[in-house]
C-alpha positions as CSV (number, residue, x, y, z in Angstrom):
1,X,0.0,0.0,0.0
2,X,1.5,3.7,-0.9
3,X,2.7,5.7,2.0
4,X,1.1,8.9,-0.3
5,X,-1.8,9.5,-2.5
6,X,-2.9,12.3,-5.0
7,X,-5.9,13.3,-4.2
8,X,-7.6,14.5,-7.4
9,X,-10.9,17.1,-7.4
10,X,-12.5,19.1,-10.0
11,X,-14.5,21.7,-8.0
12,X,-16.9,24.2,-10.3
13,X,-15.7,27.6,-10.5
14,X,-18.3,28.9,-7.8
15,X,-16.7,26.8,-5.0
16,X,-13.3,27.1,-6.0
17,X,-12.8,29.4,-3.4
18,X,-14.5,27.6,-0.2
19,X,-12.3,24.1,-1.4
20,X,-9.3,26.4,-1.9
21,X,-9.5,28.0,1.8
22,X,-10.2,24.5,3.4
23,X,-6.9,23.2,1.6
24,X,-4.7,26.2,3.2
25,X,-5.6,25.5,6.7
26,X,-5.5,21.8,6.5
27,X,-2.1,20.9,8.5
28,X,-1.0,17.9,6.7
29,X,-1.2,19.4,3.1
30,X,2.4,21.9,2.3
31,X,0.5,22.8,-1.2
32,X,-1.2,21.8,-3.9
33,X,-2.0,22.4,-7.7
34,X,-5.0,24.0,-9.1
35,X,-5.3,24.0,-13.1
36,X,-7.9,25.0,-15.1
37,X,-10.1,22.2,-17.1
38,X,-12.8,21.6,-19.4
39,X,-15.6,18.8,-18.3
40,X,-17.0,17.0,-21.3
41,X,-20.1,14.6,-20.3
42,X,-23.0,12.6,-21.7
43,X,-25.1,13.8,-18.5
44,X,-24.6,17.6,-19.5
45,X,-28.3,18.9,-18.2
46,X,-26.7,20.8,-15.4
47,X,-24.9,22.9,-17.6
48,X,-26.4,26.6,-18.4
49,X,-26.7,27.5,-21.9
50,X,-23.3,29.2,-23.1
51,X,-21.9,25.3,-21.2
52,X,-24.4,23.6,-23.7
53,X,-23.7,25.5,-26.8
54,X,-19.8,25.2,-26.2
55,X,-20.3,21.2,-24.9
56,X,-17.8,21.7,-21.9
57,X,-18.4,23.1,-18.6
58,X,-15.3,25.1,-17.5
59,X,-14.0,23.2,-13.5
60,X,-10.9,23.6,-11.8
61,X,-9.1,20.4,-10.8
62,X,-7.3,20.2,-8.0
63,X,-4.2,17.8,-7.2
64,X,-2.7,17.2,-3.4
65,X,0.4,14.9,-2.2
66,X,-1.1,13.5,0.8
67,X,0.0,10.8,3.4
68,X,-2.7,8.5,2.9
69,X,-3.6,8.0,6.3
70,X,-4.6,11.6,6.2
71,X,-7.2,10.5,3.7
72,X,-10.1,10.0,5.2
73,X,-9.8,14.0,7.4
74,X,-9.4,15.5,4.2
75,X,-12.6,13.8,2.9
76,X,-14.4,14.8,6.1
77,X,-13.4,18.5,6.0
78,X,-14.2,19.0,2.3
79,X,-17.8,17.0,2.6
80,X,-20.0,20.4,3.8
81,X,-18.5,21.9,0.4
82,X,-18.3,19.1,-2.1
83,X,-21.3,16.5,-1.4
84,X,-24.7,18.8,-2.0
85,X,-22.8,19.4,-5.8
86,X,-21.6,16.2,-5.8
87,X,-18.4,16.7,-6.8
88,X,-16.2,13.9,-8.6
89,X,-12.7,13.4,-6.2
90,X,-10.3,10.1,-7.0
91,X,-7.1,8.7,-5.3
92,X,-4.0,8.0,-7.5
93,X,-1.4,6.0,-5.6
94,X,2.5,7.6,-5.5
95,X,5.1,5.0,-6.1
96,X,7.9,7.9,-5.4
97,X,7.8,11.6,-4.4
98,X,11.5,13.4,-4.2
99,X,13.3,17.0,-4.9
100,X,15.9,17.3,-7.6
């Protein structure tokens, strides 16, 4: 079992901020990456109208080095914020993490 896990999220642009501010204050996380993406889907009913016309609906996705027994915290103090939208999260094991 890895020691560490990327923990993957794509977070709508409206709650960007609320997931960003609960990352900076949790103690086991030293950063993380937030990029830009575009979510393609057969389910795309959600989306307002520009989001149907272009077929995408613009999320962030967010990537954090975690220990993996820190897992299951991080899950709890993002849940008020990411389980009424539902938000799609998944765990990519680390087979080595280092500085050049």
């Amino acid at each position: 079992m890895p020691e560490q896990v990327i923990f993957t999220l794509n977070v709508p642009t409206d709650l960007k901020d609320d997931v960003v501010d609960k990352l900076i204050t949790f103690s086991s996380i030293t950063g993380f990456n937030l990029k830009t993406i575009s979510g393609y889907s057969k389910e795309h009913s959600q989306f307002d109208i520009a989001e149907q016309v272009e077929g995408y609906r613009a999320f962030y996705q967010i990537e954090v080095l975690i220990p993996l027994t820190d897992i299951k915290q991080l899950k709890a103090s993002l849940n008020p914020i990411c389980q009424p939208a539902k938000l799609k999260y998944w765990l990519t094991p680390v087979i080595e993490s280092a500085h050049f």
